[in-house]
C-alpha positions in Angstrom: 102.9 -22.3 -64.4 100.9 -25.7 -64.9 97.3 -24.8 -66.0 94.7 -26.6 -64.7 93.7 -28.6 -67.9 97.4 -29.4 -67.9 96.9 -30.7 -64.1 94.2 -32.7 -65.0 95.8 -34.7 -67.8 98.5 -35.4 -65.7 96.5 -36.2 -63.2 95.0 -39.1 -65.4 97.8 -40.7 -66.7 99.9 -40.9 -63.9 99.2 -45.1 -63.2 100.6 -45.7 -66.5 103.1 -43.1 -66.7 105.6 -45.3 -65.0 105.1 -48.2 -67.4 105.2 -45.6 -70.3 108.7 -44.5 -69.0 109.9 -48.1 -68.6 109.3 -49.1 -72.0 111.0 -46.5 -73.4 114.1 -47.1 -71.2 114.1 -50.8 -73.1 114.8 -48.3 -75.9 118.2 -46.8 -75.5 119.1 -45.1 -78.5 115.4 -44.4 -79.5 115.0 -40.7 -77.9 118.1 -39.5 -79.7 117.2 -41.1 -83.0 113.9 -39.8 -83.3 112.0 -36.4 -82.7 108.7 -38.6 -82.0 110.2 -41.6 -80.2 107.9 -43.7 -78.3 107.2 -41.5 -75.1 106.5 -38.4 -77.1 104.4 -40.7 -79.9 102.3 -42.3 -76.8 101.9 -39.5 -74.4 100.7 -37.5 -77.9 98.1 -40.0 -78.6 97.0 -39.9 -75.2 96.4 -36.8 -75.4 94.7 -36.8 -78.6 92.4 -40.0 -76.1 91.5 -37.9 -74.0 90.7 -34.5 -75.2 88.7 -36.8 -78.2 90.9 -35.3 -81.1 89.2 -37.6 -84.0 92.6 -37.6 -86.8 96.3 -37.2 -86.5 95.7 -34.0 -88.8 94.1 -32.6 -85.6 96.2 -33.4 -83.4 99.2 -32.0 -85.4 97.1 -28.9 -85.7 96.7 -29.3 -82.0 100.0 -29.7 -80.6 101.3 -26.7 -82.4 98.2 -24.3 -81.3 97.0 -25.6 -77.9 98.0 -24.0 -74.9 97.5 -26.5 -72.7 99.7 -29.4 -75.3 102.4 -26.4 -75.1 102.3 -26.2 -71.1 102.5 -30.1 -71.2 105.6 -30.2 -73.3 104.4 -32.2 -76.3 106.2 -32.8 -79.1 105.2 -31.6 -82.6 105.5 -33.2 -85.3 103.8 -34.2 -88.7 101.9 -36.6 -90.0 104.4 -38.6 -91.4 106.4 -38.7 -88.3 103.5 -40.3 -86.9 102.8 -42.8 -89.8 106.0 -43.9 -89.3 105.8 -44.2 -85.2 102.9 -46.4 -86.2 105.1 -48.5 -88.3 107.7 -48.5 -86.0 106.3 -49.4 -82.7 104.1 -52.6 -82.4 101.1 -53.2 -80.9 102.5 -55.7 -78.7 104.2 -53.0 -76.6 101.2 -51.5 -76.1 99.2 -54.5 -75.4 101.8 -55.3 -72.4 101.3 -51.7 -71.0 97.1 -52.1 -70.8 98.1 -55.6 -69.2 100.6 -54.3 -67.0 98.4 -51.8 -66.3 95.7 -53.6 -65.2 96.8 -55.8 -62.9 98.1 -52.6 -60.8 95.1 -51.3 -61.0 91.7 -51.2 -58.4 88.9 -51.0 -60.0 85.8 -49.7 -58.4 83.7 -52.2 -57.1 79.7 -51.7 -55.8 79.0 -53.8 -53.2 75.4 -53.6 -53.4 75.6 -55.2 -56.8 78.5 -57.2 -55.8 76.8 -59.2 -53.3 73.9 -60.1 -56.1 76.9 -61.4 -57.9 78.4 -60.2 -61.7 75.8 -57.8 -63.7 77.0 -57.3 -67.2 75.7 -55.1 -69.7 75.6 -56.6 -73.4 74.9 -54.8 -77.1 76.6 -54.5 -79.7 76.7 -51.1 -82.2 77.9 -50.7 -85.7 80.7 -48.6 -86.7 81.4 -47.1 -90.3 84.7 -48.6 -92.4 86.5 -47.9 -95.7 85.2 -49.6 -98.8 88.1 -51.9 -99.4 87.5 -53.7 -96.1 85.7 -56.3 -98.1 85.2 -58.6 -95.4 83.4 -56.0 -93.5 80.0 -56.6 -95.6 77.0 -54.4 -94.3 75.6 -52.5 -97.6 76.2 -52.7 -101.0 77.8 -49.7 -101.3 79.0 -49.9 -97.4 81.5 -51.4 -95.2 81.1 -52.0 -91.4 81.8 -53.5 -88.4 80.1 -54.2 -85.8 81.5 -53.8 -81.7 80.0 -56.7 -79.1 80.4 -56.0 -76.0 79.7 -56.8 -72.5 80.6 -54.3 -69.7 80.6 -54.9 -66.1 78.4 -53.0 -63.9 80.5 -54.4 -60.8 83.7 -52.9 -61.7 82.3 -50.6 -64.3 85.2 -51.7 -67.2 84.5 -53.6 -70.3 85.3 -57.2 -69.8 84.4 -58.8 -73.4 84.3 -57.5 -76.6 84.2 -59.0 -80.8 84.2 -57.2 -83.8 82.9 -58.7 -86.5 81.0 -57.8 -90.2 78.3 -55.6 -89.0 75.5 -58.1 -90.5 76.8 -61.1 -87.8 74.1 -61.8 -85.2 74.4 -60.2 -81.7 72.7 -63.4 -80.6 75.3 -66.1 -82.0 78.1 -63.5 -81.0 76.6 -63.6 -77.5 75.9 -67.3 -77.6 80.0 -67.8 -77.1 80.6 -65.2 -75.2 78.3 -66.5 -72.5 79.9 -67.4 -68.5 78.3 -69.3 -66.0 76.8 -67.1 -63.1 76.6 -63.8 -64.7 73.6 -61.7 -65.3 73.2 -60.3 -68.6 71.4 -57.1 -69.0 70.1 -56.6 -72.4 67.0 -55.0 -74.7 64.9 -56.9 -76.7 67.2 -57.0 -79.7 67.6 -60.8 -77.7 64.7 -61.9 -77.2 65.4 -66.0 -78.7 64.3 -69.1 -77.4 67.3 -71.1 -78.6 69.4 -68.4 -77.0 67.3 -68.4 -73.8 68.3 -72.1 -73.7 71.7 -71.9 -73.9 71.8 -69.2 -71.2 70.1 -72.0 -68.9 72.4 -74.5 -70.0 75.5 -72.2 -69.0 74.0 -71.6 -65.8 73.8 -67.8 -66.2 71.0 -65.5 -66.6 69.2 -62.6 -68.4 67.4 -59.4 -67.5 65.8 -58.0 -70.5 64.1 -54.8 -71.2 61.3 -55.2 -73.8 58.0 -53.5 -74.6 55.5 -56.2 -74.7 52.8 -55.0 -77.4 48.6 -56.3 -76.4 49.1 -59.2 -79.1 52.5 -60.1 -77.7 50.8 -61.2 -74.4 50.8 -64.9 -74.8 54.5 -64.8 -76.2 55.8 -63.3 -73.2 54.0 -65.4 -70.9 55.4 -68.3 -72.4 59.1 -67.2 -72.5 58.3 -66.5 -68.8 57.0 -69.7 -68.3 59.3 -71.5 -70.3 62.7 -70.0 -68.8 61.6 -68.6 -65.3 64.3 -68.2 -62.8 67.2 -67.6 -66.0 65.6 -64.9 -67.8 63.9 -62.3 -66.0 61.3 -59.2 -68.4 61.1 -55.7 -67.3 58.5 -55.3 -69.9 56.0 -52.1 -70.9 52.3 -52.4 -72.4 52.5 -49.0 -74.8 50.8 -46.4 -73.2 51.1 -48.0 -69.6 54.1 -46.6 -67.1 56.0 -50.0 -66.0 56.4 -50.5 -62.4 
């Protein structure tokens, strides 16, 4: 008998189970060749996705222990078997599936904010990487990268995102990611007259969220001044609650 948790994965893969299946029809003599062929390999990591299994030691350790992987049917296998699925299928395949994917999808959509136009929340945060990514300069002893991205309040799905090193400036990242029309939401990490500029020169706009210290007065009354009706300031006086 299907178990809840079981119902509920199923449940959330089920748009892209179809284009799963027809990918590994293209195929043919992959299921007989391998114990973790492609639909086993994907639904696996999927599963791994979701349930926010962090390694593929986990999620061996998983597969062979969890209930609910056993009610689903997945495969086991080890951790070579997956290092070679890696190897074996591309990312391309994968890449067509999201696409696919998303053009059969409807996204939700707010019409409150819709008819104010496109909202898009913009940072960008730094993730941890292995020491010989020497391109990835953040410390001297470190490696990083750093994730910018913009996500849509209107449809609530990511729409842009960059990694670079994780010293590269959010501002010059954002600079070229910039469309006309949009309002950017974003903290005071942003705050740039030369960005500010390029924003009005776009034709889009920026909502930013600052706290706006006593001797900080006549700076923010000039960025106001100086960019009304692009950039808007929800800003805070410390110790005062903002309206």
């Amino acid at each position: 008998m299907e178990t809840q948790p079981a119902r509920v994965f199923d449940e959330i893969i089920a748009p892209v189970m179809p284009l799963i299946v027809k990918e590994a029809q293209k195929l043919s003599h992959d299921a007989g060749k391998y114990t973790l062929s492609f639909q086993p390999f994907t639904l696996n990591l999927l599963f791994a996705l979701i349930h926010g299994i962090k390694s593929i030691g986990l999620l061996v350790t998983h597969t062979k222990t969890s209930t609910e992987a056993q009610t689903l049917g997945l495969v086991t296998a080890s951790k070579s078997m997956y290092s070679e699925a890696f190897y074996r299928y591309g990312d391309q395949t994968y890449r067509t599936i999201f696409y696919m994917l998303l053009k059969k999808m409807n996204f939700l959509q707010i019409p409150e904010i819709q008819a104010l136009g496109r909202f898009c929340c913009v940072d960008g945060s730094v993730f941890p990487a292995i020491i010989t990514m020497t391109w990835a300069a953040y410390q001297q002893k470190r490696r990083a990268i750093k994730l910018h991205l913009a996500f849509e309040l209107n449809r609530m799905i990511p729409i842009q995102f960059l990694s670079t090193e994780a010293n590269a400036s959010e501002r010059k990242i954002r600079r070229k990611m910039l469309e006309a029309g949009v309002t950017y939401i974003a903290d005071r990490g942003y705050v740039c007259f030369k960005l500010f500029h390029d924003i009005a020169g776009r034709q889009a706009y920026f909502r930013l969220f600052a706290i706006i210290w006593a001797e900080s007065k006549s700076l923010h009354n000039q960025l106001i001044s100086a960019f009304s009706g692009y950039v808007h300031f929800a800003t805070q006086t410390p110790g005062v609650e903002s309206a």
